[in-house]
C-alpha positions as CSV (number, residue, x, y, z in Angstrom):
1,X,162.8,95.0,78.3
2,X,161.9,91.9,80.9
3,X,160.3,93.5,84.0
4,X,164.0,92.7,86.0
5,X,165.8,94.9,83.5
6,X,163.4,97.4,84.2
7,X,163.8,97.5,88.3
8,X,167.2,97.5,88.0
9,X,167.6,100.4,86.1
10,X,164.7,102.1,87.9
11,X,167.0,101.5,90.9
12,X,170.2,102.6,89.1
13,X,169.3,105.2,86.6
14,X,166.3,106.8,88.1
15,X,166.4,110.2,85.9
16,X,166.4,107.6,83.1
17,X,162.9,108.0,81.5
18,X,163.4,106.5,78.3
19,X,164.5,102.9,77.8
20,X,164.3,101.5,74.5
21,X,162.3,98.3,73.9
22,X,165.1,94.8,73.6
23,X,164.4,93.8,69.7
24,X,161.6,91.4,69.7
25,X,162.2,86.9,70.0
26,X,162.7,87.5,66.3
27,X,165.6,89.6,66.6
28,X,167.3,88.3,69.1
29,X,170.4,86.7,66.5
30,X,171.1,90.4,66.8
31,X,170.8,91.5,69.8
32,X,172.8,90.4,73.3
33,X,171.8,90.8,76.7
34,X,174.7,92.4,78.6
35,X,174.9,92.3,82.7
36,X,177.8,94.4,83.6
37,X,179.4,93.6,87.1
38,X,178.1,96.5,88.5
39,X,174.9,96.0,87.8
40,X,174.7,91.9,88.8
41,X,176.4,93.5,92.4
42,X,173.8,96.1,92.8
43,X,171.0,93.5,92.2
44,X,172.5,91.2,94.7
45,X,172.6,93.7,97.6
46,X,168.7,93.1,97.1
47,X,168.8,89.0,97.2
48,X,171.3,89.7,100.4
49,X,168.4,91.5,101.9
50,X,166.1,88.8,101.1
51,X,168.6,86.2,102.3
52,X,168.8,88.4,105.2
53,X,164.9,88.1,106.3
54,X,164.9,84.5,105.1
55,X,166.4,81.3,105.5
56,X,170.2,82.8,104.2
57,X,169.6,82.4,100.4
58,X,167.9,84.0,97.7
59,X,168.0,84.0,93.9
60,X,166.4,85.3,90.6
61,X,165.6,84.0,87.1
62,X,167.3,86.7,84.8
63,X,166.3,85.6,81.9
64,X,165.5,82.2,79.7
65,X,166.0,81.3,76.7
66,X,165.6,78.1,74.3
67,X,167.5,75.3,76.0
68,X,169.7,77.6,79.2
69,X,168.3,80.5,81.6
70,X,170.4,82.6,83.5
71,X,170.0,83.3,87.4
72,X,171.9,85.6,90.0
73,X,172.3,83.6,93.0
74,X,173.3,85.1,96.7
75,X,174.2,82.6,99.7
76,X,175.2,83.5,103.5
77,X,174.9,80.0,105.1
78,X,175.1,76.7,103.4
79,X,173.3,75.2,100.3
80,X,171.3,72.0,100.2
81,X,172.9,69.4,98.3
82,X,171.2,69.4,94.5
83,X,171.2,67.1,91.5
84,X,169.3,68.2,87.6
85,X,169.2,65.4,85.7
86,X,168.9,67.5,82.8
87,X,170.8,70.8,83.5
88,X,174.2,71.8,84.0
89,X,175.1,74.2,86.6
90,X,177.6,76.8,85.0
91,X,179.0,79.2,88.3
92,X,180.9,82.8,87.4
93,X,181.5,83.8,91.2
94,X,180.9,87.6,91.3
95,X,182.3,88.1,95.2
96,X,182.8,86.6,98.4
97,X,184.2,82.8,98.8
98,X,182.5,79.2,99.1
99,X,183.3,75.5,98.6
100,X,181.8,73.8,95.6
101,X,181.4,69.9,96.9
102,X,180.4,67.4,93.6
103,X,179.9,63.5,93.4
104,X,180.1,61.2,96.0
105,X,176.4,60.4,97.2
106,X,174.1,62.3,98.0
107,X,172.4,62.0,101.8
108,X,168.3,62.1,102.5
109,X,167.7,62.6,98.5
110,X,164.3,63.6,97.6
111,X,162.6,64.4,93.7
112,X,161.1,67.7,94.7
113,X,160.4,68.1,91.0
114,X,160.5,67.0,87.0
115,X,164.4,65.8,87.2
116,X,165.3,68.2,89.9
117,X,166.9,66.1,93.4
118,X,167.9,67.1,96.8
119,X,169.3,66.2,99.6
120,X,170.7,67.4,103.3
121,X,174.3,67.2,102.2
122,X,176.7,65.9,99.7
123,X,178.8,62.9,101.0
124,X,182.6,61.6,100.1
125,X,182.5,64.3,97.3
126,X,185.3,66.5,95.8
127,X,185.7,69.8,97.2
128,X,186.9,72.7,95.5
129,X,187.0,76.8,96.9
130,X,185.4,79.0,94.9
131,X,186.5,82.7,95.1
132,X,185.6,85.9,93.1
133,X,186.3,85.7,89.1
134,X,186.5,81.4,88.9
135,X,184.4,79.9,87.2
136,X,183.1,76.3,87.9
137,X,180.8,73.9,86.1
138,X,178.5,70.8,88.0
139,X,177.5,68.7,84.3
140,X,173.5,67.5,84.2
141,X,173.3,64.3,87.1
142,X,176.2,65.5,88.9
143,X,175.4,65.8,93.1
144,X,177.0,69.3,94.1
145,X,175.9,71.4,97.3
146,X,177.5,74.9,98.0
147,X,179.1,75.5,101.4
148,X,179.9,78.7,102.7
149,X,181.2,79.5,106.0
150,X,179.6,82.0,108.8
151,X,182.3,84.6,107.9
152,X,181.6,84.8,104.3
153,X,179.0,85.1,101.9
154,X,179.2,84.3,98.1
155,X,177.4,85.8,95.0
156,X,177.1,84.2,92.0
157,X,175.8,84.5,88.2
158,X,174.6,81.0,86.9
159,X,173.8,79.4,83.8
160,X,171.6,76.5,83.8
161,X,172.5,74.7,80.5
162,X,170.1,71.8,79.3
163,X,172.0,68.7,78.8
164,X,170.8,65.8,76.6
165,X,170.2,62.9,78.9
């Protein structure tokens, strides 16, 4: 089991003392990771505490895998503006509310990495609210940034798919 797995059901299940091993790379055609709701909720009250003593944001790698990786993201102010030249953005919007902005250009852009972009804020984009249970995907070289308002605060799972270029 990834060392995640393991806090969260340390925080969770804490009479647990026996959790079998996840099958090994070899077996993973038969096996399937599985985050209940629950479980991706719990986990996030610990990024909001980290967004809290930060800068309003946090997230977490859940797991990778050949060609995607899955993250749980947790926002209480807004989001850069971002562009991945060679990953989709795939959001399933566990609670509160935002506004997803994609295209239009993208202001103050900077390569801060292999094929990863940002910026200060997505210009003359379309915007779409984003509220628990949708779903919304940004395709790879697509500007988005994530707005939320001083009221809310927005959790999300996300699956960064690799896109041929």
């Amino acid at each position: 089991m990834d060392e995640i797995g393991k806090e969260i059901l340390k925080e969770l299940l804490p009479e647990e003392k026996d959790v079998a091993a996840p099958p090994s790379r070899k077996d993973t055609a038969a096996h399937a990771d599985h985050w209940s709701q629950p479980i991706l909720l719990e986990r996030a009250r610990y990024l909001r505490e980290m967004a809290r003593l930060g800068d309003g944001q946090a997230s977490e790698t859940l797991r990778k895998y050949p060609g995607h990786f899955t993250m749980l993201s947790f926002r209480s102010r807004d989001g850069i503006a971002e562009l991945h030249e060679k990953f989709a953005d795939l959001f399933y919007v566990l609670s509160g509310k935002a506004t997803l902005v994609t295209g239009g250009t993208m202001v103050g852009a900077q390569t801060v990495g292999p094929g990863e972009i940002r910026g200060d804020r997505v210009e003359n984009g379309s915007r779409q609210e984003l509220r628990a249970g949708d779903v919304a995907h940004v395709p790879a070289g697509v500007p988005h940034q994530m707005l939320v308002s001083s009221e809310h605060t927005f959790t999300s799972f996300v699956v960064k798919v690799q896109e041929a270029p």
